[in-house]
RODOPA-508739 format. One record per atom (N, C-alpha, C, CB): atom name; y, z, x. Coordinates in Angstrom, 3 decimals. Glycine has a CB too. Example, Ala and Ser with C-alpha at 12.3 -4.5 7.8 and 13.67 -1.06 7.14 Angstrom:
# residues 2
<'N' <-5.690 7.800 13.190>>
<'CA' <-4.500 7.800 12.300>>
<'C' <-3.300 7.800 13.200>>
<'CB' <-4.473 9.046 11.308>>
<'N' <-2.250 7.080 12.850>>
<'CA' <-1.060 7.140 13.670>>
<'C' <0.030 7.870 12.900>>
<'CB' <-0.598 5.725 14.084>>
//
This chain:
# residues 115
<'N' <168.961 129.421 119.740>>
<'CA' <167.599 129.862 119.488>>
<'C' <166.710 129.321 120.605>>
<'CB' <167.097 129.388 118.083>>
<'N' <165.796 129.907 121.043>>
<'CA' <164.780 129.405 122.149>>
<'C' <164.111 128.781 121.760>>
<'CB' <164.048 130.118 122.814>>
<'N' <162.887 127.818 122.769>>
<'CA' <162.874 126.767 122.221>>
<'C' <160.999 127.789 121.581>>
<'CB' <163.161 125.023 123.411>>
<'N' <160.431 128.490 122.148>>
<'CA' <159.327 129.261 121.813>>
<'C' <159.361 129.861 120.554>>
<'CB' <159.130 130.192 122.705>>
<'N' <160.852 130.747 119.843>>
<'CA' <161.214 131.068 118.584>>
<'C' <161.335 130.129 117.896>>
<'CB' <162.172 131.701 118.461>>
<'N' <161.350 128.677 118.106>>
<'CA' <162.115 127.093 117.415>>
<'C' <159.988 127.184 117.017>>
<'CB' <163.296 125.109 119.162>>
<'N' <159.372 127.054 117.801>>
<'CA' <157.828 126.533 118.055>>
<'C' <156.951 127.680 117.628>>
<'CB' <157.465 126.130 119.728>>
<'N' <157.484 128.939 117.214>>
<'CA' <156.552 129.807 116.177>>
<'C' <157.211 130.144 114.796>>
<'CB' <156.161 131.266 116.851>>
<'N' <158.937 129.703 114.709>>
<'CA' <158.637 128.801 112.853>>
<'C' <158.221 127.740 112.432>>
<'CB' <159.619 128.486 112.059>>
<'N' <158.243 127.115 113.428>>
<'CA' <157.912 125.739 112.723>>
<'C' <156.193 125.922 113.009>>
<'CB' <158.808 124.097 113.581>>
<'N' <155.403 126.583 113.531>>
<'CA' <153.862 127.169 113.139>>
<'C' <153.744 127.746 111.948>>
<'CB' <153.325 128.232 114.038>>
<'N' <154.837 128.669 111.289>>
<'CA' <154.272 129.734 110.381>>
<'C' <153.822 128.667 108.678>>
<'CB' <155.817 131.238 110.156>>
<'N' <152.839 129.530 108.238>>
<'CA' <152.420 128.690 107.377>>
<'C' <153.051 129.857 105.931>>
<'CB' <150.547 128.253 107.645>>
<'N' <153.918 129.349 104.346>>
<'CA' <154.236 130.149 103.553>>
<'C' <152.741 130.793 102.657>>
<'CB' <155.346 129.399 102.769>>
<'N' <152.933 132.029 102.617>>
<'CA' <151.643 132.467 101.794>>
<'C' <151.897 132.825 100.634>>
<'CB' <150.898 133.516 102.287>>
<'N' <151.070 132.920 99.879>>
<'CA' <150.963 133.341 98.235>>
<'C' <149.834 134.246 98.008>>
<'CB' <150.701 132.023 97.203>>
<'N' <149.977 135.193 97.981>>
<'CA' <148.864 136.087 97.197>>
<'C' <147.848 136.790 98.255>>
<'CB' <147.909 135.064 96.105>>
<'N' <148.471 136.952 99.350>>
<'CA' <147.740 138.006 100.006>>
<'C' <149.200 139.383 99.940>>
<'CB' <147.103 137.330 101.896>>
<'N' <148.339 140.411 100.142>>
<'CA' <149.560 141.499 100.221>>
<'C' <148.652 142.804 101.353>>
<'CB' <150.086 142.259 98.150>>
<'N' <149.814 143.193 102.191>>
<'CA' <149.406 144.067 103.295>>
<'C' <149.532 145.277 103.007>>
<'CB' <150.032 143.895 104.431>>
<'N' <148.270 146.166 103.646>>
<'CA' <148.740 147.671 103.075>>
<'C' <148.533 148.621 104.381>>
<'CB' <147.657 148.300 101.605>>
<'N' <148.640 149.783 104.728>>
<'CA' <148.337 150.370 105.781>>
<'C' <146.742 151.288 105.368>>
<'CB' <149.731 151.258 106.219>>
<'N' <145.708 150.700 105.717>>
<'CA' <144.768 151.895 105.284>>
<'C' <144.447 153.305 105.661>>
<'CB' <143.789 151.524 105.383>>
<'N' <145.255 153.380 106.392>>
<'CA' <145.293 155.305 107.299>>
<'C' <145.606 156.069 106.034>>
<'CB' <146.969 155.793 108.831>>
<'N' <147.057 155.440 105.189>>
<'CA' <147.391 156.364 103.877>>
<'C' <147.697 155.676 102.599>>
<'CB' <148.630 157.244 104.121>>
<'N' <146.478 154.262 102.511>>
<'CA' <146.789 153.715 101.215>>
<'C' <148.397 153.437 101.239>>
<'CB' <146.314 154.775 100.004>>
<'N' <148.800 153.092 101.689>>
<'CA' <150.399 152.811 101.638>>
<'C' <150.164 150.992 101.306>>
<'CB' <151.435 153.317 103.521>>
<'N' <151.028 150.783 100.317>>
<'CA' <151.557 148.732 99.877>>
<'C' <152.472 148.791 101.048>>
<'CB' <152.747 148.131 97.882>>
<'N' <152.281 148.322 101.959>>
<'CA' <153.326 147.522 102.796>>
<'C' <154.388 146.618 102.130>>
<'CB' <152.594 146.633 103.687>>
<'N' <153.338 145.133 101.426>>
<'CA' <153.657 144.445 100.826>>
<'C' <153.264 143.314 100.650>>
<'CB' <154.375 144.495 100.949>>
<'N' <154.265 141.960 100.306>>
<'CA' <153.565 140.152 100.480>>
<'C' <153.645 139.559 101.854>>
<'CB' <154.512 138.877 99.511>>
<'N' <152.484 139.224 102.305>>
<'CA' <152.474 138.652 103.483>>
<'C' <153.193 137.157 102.497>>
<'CB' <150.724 138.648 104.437>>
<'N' <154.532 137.211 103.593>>
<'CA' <155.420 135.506 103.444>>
<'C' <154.932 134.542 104.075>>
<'CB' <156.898 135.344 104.001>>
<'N' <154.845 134.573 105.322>>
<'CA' <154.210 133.739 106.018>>
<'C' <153.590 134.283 107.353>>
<'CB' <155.054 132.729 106.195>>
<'N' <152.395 133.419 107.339>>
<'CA' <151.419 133.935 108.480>>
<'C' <151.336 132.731 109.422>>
<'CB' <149.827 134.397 107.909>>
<'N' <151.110 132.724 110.472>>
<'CA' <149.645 132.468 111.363>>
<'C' <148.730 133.502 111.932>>
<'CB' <149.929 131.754 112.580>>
<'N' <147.874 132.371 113.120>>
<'CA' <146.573 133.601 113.297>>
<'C' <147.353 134.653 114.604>>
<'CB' <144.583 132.660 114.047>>
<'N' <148.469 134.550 114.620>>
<'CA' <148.876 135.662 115.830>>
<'C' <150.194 136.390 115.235>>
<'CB' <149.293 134.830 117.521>>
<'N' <150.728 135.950 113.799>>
<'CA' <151.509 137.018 113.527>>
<'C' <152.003 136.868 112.173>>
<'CB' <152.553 137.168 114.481>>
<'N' <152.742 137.639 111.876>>
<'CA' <152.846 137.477 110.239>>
<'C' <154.137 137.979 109.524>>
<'CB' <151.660 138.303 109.542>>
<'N' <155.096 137.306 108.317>>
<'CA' <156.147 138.179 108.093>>
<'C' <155.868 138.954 106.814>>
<'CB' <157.443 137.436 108.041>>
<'N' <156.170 139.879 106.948>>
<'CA' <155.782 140.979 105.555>>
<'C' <156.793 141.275 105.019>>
<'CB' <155.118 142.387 105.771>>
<'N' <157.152 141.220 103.730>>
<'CA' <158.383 141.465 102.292>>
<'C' <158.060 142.541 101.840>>
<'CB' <158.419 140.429 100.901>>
<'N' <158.793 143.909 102.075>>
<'CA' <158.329 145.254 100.919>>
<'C' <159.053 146.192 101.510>>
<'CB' <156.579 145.839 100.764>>
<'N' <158.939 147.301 100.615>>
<'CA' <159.830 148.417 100.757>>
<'C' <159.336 149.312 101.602>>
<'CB' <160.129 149.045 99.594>>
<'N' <158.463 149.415 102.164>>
<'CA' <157.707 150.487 103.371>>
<'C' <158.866 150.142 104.932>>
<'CB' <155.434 149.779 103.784>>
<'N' <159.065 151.329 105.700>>
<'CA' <159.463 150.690 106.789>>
<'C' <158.694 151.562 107.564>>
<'CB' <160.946 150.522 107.072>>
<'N' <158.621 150.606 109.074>>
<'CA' <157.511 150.750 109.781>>
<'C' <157.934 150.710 111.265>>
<'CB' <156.510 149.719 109.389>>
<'N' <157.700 151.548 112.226>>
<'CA' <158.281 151.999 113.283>>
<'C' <158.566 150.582 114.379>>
<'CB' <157.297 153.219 113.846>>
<'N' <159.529 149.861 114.634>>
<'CA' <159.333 148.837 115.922>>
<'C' <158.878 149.661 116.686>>
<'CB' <160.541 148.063 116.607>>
<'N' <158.271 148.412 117.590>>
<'CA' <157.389 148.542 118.749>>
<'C' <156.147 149.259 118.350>>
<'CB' <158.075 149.274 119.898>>
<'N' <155.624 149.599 117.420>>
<'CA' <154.530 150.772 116.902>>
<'C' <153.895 149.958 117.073>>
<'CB' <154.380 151.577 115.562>>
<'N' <152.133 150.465 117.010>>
<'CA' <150.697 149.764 116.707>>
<'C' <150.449 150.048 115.283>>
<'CB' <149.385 150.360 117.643>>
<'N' <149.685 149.370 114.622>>
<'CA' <149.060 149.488 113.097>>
<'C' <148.275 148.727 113.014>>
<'CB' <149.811 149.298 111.944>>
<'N' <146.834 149.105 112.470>>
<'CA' <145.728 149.066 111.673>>
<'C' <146.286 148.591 110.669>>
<'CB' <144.997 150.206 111.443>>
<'N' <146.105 147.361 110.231>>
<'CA' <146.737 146.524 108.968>>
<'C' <145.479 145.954 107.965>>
<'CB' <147.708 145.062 109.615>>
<'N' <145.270 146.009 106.853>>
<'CA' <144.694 145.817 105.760>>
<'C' <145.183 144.186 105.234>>
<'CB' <145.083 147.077 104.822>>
<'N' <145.238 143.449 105.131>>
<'CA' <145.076 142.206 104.378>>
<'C' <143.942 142.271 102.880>>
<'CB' <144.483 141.108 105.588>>
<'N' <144.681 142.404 101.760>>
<'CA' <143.888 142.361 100.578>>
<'C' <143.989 140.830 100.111>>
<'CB' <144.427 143.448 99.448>>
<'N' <143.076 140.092 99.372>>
<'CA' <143.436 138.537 98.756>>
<'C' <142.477 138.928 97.479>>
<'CB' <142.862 136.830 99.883>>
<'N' <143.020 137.823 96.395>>
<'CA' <141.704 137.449 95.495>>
<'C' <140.656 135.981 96.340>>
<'CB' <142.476 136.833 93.629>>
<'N' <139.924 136.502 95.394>>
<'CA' <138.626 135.667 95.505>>
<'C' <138.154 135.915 97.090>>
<'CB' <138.932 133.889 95.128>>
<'N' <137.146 135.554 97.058>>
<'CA' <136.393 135.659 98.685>>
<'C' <136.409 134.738 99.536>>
<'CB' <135.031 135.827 98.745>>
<'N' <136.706 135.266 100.894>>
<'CA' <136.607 133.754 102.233>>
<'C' <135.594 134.718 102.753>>
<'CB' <138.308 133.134 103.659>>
<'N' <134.737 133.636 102.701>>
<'CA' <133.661 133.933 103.933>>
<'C' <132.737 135.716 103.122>>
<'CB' <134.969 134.308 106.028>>
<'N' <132.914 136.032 102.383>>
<'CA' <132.140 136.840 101.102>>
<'C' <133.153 138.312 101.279>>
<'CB' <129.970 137.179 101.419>>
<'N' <134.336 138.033 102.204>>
<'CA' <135.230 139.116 102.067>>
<'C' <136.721 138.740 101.273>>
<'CB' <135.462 139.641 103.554>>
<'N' <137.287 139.973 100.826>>
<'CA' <138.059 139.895 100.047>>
<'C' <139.128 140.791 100.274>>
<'CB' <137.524 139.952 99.029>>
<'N' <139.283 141.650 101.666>>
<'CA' <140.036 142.318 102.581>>
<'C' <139.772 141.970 103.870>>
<'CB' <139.919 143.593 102.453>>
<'N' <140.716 142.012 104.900>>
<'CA' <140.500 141.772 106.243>>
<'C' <141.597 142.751 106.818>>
<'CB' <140.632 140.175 106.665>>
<'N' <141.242 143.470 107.899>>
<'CA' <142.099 144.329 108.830>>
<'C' <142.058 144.005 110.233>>
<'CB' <141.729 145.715 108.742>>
<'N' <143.197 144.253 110.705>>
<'CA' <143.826 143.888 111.977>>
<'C' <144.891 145.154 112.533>>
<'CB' <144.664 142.413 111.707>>
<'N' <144.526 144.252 114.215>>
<'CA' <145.599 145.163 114.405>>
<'C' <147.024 144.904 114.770>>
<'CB' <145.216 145.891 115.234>>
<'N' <148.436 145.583 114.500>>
<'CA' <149.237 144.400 114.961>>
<'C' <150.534 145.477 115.407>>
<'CB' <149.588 143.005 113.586>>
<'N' <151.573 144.453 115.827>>
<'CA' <152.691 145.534 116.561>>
<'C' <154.108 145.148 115.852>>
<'CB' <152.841 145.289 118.504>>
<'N' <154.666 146.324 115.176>>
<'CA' <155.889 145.563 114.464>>
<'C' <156.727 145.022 115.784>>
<'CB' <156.940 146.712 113.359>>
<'N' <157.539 144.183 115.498>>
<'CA' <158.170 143.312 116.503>>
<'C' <159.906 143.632 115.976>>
<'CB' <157.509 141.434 116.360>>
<'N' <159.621 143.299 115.304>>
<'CA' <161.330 143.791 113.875>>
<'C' <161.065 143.607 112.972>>
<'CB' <162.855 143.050 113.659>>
<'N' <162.174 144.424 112.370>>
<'CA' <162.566 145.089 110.844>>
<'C' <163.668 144.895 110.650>>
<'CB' <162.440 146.507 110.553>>
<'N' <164.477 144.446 109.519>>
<'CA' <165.557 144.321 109.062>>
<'C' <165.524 144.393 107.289>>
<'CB' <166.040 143.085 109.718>>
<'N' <166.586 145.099 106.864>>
<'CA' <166.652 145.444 105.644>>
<'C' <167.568 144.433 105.435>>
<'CB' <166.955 146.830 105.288>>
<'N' <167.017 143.387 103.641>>
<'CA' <167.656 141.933 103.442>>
<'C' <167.361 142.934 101.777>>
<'CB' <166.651 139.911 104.107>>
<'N' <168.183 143.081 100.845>>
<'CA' <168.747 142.559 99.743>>
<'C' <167.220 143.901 98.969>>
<'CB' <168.797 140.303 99.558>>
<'N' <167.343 145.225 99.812>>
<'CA' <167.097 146.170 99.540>>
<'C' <165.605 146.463 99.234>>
<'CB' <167.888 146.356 98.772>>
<'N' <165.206 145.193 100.206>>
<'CA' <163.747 144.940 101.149>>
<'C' <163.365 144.998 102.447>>
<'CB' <163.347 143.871 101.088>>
<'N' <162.476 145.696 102.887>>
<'CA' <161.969 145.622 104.146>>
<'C' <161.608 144.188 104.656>>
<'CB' <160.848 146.469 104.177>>
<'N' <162.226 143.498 106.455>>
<'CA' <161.572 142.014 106.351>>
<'C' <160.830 142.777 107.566>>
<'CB' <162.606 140.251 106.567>>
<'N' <159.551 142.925 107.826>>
<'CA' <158.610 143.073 108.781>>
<'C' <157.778 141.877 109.651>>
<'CB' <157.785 143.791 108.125>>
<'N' <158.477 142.050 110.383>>
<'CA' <157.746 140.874 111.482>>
<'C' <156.790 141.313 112.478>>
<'CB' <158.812 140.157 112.410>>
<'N' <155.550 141.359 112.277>>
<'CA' <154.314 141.773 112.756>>
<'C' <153.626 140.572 113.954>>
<'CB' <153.360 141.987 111.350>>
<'N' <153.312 140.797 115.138>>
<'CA' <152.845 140.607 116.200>>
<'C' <151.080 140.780 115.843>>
<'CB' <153.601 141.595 117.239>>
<'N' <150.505 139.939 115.109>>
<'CA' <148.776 140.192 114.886>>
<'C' <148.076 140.127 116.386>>
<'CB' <147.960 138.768 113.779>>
<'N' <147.167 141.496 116.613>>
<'CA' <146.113 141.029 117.694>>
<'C' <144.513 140.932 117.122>>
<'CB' <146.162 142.175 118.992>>
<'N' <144.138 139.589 116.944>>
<'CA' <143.200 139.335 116.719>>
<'C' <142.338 139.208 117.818>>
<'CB' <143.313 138.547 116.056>>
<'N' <140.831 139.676 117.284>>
<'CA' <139.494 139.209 118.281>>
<'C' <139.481 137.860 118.431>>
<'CB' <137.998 139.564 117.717>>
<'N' <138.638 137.549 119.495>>
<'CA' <138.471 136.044 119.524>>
<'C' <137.762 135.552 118.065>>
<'CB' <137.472 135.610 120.902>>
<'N' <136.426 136.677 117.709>>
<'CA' <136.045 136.014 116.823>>
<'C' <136.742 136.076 115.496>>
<'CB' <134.907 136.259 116.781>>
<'N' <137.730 136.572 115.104>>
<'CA' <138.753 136.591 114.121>>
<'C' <139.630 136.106 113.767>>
<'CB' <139.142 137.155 114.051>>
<'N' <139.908 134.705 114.719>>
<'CA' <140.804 133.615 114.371>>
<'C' <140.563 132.481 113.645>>
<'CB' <141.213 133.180 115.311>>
<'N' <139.184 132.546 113.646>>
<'CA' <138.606 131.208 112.779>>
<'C' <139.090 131.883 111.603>>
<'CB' <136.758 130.722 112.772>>
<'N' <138.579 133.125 111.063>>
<'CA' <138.401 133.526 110.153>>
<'C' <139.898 133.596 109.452>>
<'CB' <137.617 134.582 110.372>>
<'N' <140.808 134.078 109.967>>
<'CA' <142.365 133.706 109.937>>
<'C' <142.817 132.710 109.496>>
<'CB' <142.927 133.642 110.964>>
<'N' <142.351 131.678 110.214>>
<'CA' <142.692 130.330 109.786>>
<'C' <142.215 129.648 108.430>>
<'CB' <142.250 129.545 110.786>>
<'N' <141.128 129.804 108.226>>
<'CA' <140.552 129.981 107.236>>
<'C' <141.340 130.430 105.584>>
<'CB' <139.710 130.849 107.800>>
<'N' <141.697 131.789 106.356>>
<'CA' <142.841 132.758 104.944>>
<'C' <143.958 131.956 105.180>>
<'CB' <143.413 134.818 105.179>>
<'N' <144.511 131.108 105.786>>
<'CA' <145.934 131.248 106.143>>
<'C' <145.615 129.591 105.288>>
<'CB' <146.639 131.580 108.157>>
<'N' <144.482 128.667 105.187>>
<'CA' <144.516 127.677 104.958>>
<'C' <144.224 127.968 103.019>>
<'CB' <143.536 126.879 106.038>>
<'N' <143.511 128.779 102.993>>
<'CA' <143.316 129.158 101.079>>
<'C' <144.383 129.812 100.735>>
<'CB' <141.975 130.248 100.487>>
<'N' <144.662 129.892 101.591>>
<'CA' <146.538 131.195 100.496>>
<'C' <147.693 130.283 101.069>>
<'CB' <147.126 133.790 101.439>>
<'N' <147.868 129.304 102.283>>
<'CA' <149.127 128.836 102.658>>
<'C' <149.761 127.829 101.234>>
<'CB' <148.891 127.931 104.206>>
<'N' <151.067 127.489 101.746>>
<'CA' <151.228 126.902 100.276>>
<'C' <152.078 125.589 101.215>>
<'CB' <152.305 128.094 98.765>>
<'N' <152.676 124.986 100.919>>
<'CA' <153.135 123.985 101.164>>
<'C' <154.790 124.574 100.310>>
<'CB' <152.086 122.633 100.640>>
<'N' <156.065 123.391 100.672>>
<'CA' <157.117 123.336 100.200>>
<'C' <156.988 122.742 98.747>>
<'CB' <157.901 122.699 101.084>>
<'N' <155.924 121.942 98.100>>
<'CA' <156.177 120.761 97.143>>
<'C' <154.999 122.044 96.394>>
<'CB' <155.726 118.629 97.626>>
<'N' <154.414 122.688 96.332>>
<'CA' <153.571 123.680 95.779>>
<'C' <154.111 124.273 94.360>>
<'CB' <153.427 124.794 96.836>>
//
C-alpha cells in the first residue's frame, strides 16, 4: 500500500447519519461511511459511473450552521460491489469556503471506534 493511501485512511473520520443522494433525479445514493473534507466513502445500491463528475447532496438531521443539506461536487474514484452493495469512493471538490463548513459536519456526525 502507498504510503499517501496509508495517510488518507488513517484521515478518514467514521460517520453516522448523514446519507448522499444525487439531486439531478432524487436518486438515495446512500450512508456516507466515512468522510473527510476532500473525499468520502458511500454504502448503497446506486452505481455510479468511475471517473464521472456529480453534483452530490449531503442530507443530515438537525442543523450545522442553520443548514440541514449540503451539496458538492465530486468524482467517483471507485466502485466495487461488497456483499450486494455498492462501495463508492468519491473524490469531494470543495470551495475554499466549504471546508470549514465540512469540518464542522464531519466533526457532529464523525463517530469514534468506542461510540
Amino acid at each position: 500500500m502507498s504510503k499517501s493511501k496509508e495517510k488518507r485512511q488513517a484521515e478518514r473520520i467514521a460517520i453516522r447519519g448523514i446519507t448522499a443522494w444525487l439531486p439531478s433525479n432524487h436518486s438515495l445514493l446512500g450512508a456516507v461511511a466515512n468522510m473527510t473534507p476532500y473525499g468520502a466513502l458511500i454504502v448503497g445500491t446506486n452505481f455510479l459511473r468511475k471517473k464521472e463528475f456529480y453534483r452530490i447532496r449531503l442530507d443530515f438531521e438537525g442543523a450545522v450552521e442553520r443548514q440541514s443539506s449540503f451539496e458538492i461536487d465530486a468524482q467517483v474514484m471507485w466502485q466495487e460491489e461488497i456483499e450486494g452493495q455498492q462501495h463508492t469512493g468519491l473524490s469531494l471538490k470543495p470551495h475554499p469556503e466549504d471546508i470549514r463548513f465540512l469540518e464542522r459536519l464531519i466533526k457532529r456526525f464523525g463517530t469514534s471506534p468506542w461510540d
